[in-house]
C-alpha positions as CSV (number, residue, x, y, z in Angstrom):
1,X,117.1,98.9,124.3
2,X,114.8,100.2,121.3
3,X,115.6,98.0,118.2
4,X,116.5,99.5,114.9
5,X,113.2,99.0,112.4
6,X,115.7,98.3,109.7
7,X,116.4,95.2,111.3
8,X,112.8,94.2,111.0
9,X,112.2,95.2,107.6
10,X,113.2,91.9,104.9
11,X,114.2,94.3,102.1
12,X,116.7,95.7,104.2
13,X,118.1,92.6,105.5
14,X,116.8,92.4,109.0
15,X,115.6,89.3,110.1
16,X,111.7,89.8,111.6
17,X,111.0,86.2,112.3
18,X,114.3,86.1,114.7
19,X,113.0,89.0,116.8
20,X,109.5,86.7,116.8
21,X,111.8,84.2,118.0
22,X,113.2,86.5,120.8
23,X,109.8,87.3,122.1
24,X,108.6,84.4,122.4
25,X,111.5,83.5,124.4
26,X,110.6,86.6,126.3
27,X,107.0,85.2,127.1
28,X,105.8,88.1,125.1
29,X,103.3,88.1,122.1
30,X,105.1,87.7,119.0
31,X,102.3,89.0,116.9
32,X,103.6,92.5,117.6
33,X,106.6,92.6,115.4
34,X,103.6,92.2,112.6
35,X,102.2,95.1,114.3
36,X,105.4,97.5,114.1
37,X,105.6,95.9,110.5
38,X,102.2,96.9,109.9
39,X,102.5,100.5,111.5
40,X,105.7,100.8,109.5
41,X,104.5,100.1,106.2
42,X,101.4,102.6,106.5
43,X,103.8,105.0,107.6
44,X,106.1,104.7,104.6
45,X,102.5,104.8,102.0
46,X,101.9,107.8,104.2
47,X,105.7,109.3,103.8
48,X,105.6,108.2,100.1
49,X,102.2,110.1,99.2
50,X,103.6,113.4,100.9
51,X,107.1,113.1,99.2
52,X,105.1,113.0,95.5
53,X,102.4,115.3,96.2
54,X,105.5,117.9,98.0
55,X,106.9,116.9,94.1
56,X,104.0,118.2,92.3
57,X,103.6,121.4,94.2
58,X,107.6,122.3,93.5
59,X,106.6,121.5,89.6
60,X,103.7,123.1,89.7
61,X,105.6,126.1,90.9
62,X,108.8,126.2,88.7
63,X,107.1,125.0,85.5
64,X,103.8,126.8,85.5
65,X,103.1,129.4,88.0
66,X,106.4,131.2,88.2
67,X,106.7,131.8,84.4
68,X,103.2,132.9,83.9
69,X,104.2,135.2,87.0
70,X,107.4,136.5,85.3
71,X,105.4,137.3,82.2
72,X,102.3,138.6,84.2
73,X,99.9,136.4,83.4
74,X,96.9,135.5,85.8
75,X,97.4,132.6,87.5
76,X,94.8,131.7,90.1
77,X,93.6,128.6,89.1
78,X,97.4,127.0,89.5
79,X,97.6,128.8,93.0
80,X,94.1,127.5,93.9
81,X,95.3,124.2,92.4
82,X,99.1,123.9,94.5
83,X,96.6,125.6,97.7
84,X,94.8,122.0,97.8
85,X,97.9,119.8,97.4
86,X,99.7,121.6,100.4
87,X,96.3,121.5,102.3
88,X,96.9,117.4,101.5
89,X,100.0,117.4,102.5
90,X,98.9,119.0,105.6
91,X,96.2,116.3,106.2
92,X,99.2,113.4,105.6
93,X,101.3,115.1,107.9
94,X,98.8,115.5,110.8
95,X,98.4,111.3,110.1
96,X,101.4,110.4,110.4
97,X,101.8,110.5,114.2
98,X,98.8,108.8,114.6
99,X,100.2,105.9,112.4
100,X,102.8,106.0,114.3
101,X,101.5,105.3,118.0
């Protein structure tokens, strides 16, 4: 039965040291739950950088590009500029599997 990573993570209430416990019991290496803890963390930086660059690009859209569009103003550098942070985001989001595994 897969466990629930919120009831490894301490901010959310789980308990990580009793699922140490339990694999120990187990005869397994207890060092892994730090691994999953590890894994999960960079995952969440990971999730976290996407979520405020994805931020960016929709304010980069709303409050610059679209009203210089509307008033038909060139806008290329802006378009070049929200080009690169999706082409990050892009980069994150082909990480994040490998985090992951």
């Amino acid at each position: 039965m897969p466990i629930d990573i919120n009831s490894l993570r301490t901010y959310k209430g789980g308990a990580p040291e009793l699922y140490r416990q339990y694999m120990q019991q187990r005869f397994k290496d207890p060092t892994l739950v730090d691994a999953v803890l590890a894994k999960d963390e960079a995952w969440r930086e990971i999730r976290a950088s996407i979520d405020s660059l994805r931020q960016q690009v929709n304010k980069l859209q709303k409050e610059v590009i679209a009203p210089k569009k509307k008033a038909k103003e060139p806008c290329e550098e802006e378009v070049k500029e929200m080009k690169s942070i999706q082409a990050e985001i892009k980069r994150l989001e082909a990480e994040l599997p490998v985090v992951a595994d």
